[in-house]
C-alpha positions in Angstrom: 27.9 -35.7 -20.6 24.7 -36.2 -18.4 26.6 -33.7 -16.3 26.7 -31.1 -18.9 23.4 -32.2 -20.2 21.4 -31.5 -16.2 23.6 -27.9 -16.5 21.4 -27.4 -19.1 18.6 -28.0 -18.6 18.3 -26.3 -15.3 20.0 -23.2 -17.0 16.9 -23.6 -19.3 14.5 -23.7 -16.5 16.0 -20.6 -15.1 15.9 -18.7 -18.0 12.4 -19.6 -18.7 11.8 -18.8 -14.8 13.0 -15.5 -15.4 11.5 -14.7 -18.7 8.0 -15.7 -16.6 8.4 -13.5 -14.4 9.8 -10.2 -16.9 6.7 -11.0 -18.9 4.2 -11.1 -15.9 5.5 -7.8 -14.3 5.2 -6.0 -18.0 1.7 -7.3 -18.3 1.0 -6.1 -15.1 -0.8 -2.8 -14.5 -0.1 -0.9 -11.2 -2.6 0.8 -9.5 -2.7 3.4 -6.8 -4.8 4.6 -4.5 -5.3 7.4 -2.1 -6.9 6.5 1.7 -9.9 6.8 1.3 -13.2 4.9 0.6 -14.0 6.5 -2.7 -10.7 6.0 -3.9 -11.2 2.2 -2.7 -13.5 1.9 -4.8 -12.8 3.8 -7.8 -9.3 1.5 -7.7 -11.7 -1.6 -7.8 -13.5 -0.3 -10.7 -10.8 0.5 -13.2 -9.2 -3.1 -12.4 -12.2 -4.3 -13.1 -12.7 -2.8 -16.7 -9.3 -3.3 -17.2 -9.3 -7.0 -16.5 -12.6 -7.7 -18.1 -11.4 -6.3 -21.3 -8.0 -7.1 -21.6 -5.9 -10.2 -20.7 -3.7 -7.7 -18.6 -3.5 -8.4 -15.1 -4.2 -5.4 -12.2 -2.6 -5.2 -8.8 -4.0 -2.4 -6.4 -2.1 -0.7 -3.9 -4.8 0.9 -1.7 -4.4 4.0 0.7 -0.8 5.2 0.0 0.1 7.2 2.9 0.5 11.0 1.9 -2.0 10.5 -1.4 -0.8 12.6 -4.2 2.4 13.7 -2.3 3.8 10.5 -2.7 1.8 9.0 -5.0 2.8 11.3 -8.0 6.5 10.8 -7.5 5.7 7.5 -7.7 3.8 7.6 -10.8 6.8 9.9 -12.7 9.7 7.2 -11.6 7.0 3.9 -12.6 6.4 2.6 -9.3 2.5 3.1 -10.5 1.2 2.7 -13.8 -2.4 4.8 -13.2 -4.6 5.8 -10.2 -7.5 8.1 -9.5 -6.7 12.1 -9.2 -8.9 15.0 -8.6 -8.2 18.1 -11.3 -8.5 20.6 -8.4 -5.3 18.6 -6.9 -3.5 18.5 -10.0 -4.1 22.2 -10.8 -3.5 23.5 -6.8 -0.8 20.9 -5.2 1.0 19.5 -8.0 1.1 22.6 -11.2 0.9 25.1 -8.3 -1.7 27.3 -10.4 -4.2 29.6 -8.4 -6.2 30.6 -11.3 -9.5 28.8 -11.6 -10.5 27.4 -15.5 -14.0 25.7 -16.5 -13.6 22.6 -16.5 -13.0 21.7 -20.2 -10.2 24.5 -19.7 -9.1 22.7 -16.8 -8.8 19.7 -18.1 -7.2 20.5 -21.6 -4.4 22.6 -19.7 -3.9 19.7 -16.9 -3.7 17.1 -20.4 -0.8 19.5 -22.1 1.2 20.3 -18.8 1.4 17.1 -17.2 2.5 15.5 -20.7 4.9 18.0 -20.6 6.6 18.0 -17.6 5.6 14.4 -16.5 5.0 12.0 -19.1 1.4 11.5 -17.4 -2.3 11.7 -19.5 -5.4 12.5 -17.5 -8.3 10.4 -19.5 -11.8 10.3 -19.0 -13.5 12.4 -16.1 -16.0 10.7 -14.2 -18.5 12.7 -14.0 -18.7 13.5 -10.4 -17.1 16.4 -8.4 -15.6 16.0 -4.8 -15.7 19.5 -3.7 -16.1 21.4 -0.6 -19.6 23.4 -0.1 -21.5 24.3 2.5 -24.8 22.1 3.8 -28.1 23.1 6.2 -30.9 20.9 7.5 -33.5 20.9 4.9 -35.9 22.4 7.9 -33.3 25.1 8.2 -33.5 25.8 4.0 -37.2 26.2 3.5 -38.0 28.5 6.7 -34.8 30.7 5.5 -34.9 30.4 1.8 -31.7 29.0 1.4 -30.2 27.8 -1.6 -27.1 30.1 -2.2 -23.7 30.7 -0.1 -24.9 34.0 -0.7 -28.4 33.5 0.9 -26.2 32.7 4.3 -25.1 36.5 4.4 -28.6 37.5 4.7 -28.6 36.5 8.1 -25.6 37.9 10.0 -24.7 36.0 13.5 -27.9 33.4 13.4 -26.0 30.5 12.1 -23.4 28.1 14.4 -20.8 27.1 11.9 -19.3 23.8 12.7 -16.1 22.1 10.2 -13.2 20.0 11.0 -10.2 21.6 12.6 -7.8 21.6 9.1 -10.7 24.1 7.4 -10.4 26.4 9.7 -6.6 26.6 9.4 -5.8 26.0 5.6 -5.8 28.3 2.7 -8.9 29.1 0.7 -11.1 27.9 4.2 -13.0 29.5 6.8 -11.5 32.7 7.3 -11.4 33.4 3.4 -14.8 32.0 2.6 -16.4 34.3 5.1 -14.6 37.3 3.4 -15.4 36.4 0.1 -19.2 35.8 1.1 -19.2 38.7 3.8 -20.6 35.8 5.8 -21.0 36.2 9.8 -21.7 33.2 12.1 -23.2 33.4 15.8 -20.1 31.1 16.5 -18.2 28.7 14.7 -16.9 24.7 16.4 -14.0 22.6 15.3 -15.3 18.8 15.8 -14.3 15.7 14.6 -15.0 15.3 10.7 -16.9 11.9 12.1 -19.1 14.0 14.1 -20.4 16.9 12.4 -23.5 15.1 10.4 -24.5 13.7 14.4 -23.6 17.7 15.4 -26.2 18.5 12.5 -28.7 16.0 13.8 -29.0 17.2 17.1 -29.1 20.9 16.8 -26.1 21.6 18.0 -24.9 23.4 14.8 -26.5 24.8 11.9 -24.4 24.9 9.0 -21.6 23.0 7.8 -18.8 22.0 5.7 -18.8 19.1 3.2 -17.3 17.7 0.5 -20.1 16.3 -2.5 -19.8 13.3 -2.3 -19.4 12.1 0.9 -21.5 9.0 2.1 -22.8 9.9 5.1 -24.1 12.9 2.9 -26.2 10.5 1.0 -28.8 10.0 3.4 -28.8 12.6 5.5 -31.8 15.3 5.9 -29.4 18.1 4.6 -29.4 20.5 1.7 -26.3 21.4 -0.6 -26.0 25.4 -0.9 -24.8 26.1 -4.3 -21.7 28.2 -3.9 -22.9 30.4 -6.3 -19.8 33.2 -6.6 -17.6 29.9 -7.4 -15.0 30.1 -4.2 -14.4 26.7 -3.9 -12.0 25.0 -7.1 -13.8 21.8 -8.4 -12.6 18.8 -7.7 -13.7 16.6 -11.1 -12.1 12.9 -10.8 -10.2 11.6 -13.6 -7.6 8.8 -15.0 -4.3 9.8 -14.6 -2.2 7.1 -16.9 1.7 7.0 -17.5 2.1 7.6 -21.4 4.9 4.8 -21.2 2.2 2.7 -20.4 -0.2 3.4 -22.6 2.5 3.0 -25.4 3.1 -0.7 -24.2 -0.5 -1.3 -23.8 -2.3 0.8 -26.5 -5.6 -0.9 -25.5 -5.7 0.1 -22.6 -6.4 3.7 -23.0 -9.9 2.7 -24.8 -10.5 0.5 -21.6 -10.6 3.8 -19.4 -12.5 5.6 -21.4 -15.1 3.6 -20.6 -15.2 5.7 -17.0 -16.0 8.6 -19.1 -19.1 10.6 -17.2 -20.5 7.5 -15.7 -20.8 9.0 -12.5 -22.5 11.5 -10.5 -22.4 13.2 -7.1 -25.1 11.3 -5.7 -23.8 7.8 -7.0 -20.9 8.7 -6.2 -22.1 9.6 -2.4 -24.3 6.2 -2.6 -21.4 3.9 -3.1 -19.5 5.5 -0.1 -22.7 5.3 2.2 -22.4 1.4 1.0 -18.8 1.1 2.2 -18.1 3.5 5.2 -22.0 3.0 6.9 -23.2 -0.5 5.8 -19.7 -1.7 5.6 -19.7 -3.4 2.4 -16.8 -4.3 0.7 -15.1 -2.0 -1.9 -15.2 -4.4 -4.3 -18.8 -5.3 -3.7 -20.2 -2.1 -4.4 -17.8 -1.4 -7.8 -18.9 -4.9 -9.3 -22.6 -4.0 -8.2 -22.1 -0.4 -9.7 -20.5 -1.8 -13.5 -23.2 -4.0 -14.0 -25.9 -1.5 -13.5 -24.0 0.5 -16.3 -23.9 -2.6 -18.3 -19.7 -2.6 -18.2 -19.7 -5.8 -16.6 -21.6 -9.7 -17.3 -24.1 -9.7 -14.8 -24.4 -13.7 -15.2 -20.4 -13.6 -13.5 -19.5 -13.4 -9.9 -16.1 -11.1 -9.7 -15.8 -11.8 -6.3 -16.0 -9.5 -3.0 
């Protein structure tokens, strides 16, 4: 009898055990990140909101080797429940579309086709936009005029051109932007994409590429050319969430919106110059960020 009776119990405490644990995994929202500090961040920020307004619990897997390549996949079999994804990346690499939308367009036709074909919502753009342009010394704008990729044409082999070695050889990069602009350099360097803002410092080269937001950009003594015949896609950042999960978790779809244009280039630039030059913690900067929009308490610590 006490036999039978210690049986069950422990078949009890298993059960419970395992009940635990099926309860904590479906409460548990999966996020995914790219490698990168912006995505680092962006990560910490959506956990954040998500457990500050929920009683859902977040775990973050940060810098997934390949970024969307693998991440997507991922995302379509429920490995991941949400991550950060830029619409240029989900228009170019994943629908394989080469015609460029504004970006309500964009994003309306990203929404329907990735329903569609992946069971996947894009919610809330950020605000900023993480694309390519082209950047000059702010010495170098106001003795030329410059303020336009155009303007750069008016001046035929004056400019060194300096980029990272992939620009030079991917699609949509050097060799078509200098068609589309009719633009001529004196020469052009491939360099390290650590070195090109120390390259820019010390004369070496004169113009370069960049990407909006990134954090060395933020203090820097450069100015952004508009790329005013629209060559390069934009690169708008935006939720993507698995529909599964927003069925099981109908709250939490209000909880992202709360991303919805509360960032701009600049900020956006600021919070990586936090992370990648004063070496702050991902976390750190997020936390610091929310409560400036009023998103988090600012009488709590959340930790670093």
């Amino acid at each position: 009898m006490k036999k039978n009776m210690k049986n069950g119990l422990l078949a009890l405490f298993i059960g419970l055990v395992l009940l635990s644990g099926c309860e904590s995994k479906k409460d548990t929202i999966h996020i995914a990140t790219k490698p990168m500090s912006e995505q680092f961040i962006l990560g910490e920020m959506l956990a954040l909101l998500i457990e500050e307004n929920s009683d859902l619990h977040v775990k973050i897997t940060k810098g997934v080797g390949g970024g969307t390549s693998n991440i997507h996949p991922a995302m379509v079999k429920g490995d991941f429940d949400l991550y950060p994804e830029y619409t240029g990346t989900g228009w170019l690499v994943i629908l394989k579309k080469d015609t460029l939308l504004p970006l309500d367009q964009l994003f309306s036709e990203l929404q329907k086709e990735y329903s569609r074909e992946y069971g996947l919502k894009w919610v809330a753009p950020y605000g900023f936009n993480n694309a390519y342009s082209l950047a000059v010394s702010n010495e170098m704008a106001k003795k030329y005029n410059l303020k336009t990729f155009s303007d750069l044409a008016l001046y035929p082999a004056l400019f060194t051109f300096g980029a990272e070695y992939d620009f030079y050889e991917i699609n949509d990069g050097y060799a078509d932007l200098c068609a589309y602009y009719n633009l001529k350099f004196k020469k052009n360097l491939d360099m390290d994409i650590g070195l090109k803002y120390e390259a820019m410092k010390s004369g070496k080269i004169d113009v370069i590429n960049i990407f909006t937001t990134d954090g060395q950009l933020s203090h820097a003594n450069l100015t952004v050319l508009k790329d005013d015949k629209h060559f390069f896609p934009s690169y708008y950042c935006a939720t993507i969430v698995r529909e599964e999960t927003l069925k099981e978790h109908p709250e939490l779809e209000r909880i992202l919106e709360k991303m919805n244009g509360i960032l701009t280039d600049q900020e956006m630039a600021d919070m990586n110059y936090k992370v990648d030059v004063e070496h702050r913690t991902e976390r750190e900067v997020a936390v610091e960020f929310l409560k400036k929009k009023g998103l988090l308490n600012p009488q709590l610590s959340y930790g670093k």
